[in-house]
N, C-alpha and C positions, 0 to 999 in steps of 0.2 A: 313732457317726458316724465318728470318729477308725480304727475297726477297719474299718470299710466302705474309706476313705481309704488307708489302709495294704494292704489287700486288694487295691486296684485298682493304686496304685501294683509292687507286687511281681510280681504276673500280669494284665494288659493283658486277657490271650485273653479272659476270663468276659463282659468290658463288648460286644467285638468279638461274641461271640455272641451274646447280647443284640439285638445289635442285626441282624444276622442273622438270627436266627428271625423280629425282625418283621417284615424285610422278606419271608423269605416266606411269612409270614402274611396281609399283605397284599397280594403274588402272587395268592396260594390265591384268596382276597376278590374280587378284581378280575376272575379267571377265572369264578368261579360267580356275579359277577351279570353277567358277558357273555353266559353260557349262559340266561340269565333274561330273561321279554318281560315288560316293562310292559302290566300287562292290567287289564282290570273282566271280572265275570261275573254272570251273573243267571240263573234259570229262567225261561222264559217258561211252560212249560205240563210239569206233572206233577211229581215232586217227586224231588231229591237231598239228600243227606244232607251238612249243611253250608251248604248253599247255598239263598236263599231269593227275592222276588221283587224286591227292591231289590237295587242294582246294590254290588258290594261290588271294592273295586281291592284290588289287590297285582301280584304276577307270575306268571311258571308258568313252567315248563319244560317243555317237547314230545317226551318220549321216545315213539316208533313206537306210538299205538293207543292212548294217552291222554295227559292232561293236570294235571298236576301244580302246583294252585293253592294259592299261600301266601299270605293274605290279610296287607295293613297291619295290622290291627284284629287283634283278640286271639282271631281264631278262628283253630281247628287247621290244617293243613294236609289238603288235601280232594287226591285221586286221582279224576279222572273218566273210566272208560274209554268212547274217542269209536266210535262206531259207525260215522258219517259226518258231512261236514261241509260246510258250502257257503257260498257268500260272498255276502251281500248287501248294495246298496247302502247307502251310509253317510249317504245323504241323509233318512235316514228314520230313523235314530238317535233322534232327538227331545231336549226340552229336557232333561229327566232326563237325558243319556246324563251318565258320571261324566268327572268333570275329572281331569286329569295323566297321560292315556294316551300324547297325544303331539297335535302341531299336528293331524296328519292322518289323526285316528280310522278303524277299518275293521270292519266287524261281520260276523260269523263265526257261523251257525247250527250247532249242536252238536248230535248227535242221540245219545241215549246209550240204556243198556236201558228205562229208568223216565220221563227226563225231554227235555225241548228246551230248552235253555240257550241265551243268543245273549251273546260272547266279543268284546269291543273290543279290538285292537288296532294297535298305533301301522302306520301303512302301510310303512314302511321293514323292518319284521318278518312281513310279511302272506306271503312266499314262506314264510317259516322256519314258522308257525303252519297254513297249510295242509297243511303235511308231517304233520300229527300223525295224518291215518289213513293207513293201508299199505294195501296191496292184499291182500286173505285169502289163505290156500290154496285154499279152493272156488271162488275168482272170478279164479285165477289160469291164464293158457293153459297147457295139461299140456304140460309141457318136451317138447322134440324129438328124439330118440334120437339117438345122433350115427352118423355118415354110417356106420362101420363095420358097427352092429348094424341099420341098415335094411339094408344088404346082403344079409347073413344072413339076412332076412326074408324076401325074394323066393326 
C-alpha cells in the first residue's frame, strides 16, 4: 500500500491515465448503445435459428439487409438477414406483446429466406429500423449514361 502511495506521489501521470482510459471507455459504451434499438422479436411462421415463438427482448443494430439481435437472456447473438419488411399496425400487438420496448411500441413484419418474424420497436426508432432493407441491384433502375456517352450514341 505504502509502495502504491509512494508510486503515485512521485509520477501523478499513471493515476491521470487511468482515469482517461475510463473515460473513453465509457465514450466507446455510450456510442454503441446509441447505435442499438431496443427491441423484442419473435417468429410468427417458419423457423430461425435462435429465435423461437415467444417474444424474447434485447436490442439490434440495423446494418443495410439485416438485423443484428443481442438478446437480454443468455442467448447468442442471432444475425437475420431481412429480405423485406413492412410495418403494421401496433393496435393488434396483443396482450403478450413484451415490456420495456418503449411507451410507444411499433411492429415491424420481417420476411427472411426460411422464416416471418414480427420486430417491436420503440416508435421514436421506427425511421432508423425501416432502413434495414436496401434496394437490391436487380430491383434497382439501370443508372443513366451521362449526357456525353448518350451523345455518341445517336
Amino acid at each position: 500500500m505504502l509502495g502504491f502511495l509512494a508510486e503515485l506521489l512521485l509520477d501523478p501521470s499513471g493515476l491521470l491515465e487511468g482515469v482517461r482510459e475510463r473515460r473513453q471507455e465509457r465514450r466507446i459504451e455510450k456510442r454503441a448503445r446509441a447505435t442499438q434499438i431496443r427491441c423484442a422479436l419473435r417468429v410468427v411462421e417458419g423457423t430461425h435459428p435462435g429465435l423461437g415463438r415467444r417474444w424474447v427482448r434485447g436490442s439490434a443494430r440495423v446494418p443495410p439487409g439485416a438485423v443484428v439481435f443481442e438478446p437480454d437472456s443468455w442467448r447468442p447473438r442471432v444475425t437475420i438477414p431481412v429480405r423485406a419488411c413492412a410495418l403494421r399496425s401496433s393496435g393488434d400487438i396483443g396482450r403478450r406483446a413484451p415490456r420495456g420496448v418503449g411507451p410507444l411500441p411499433r411492429r415491424i413484419v420481417l420476411e427472411t429466406a426460411g422464416a416471418t418474424l414480427e420486430w417491436v420497436v420503440p416508435e421514436h426508432q421506427l425511421q432508423r429500423s425501416m432502413g434495414v432493407t436496401r434496394r437490391s441491384v436487380r430491383d434497382a433502375d439501370p443508372p443513366t449514361p451521362p449526357a456525353a456517352v448518350r451523345s455518341r450514341r445517336r
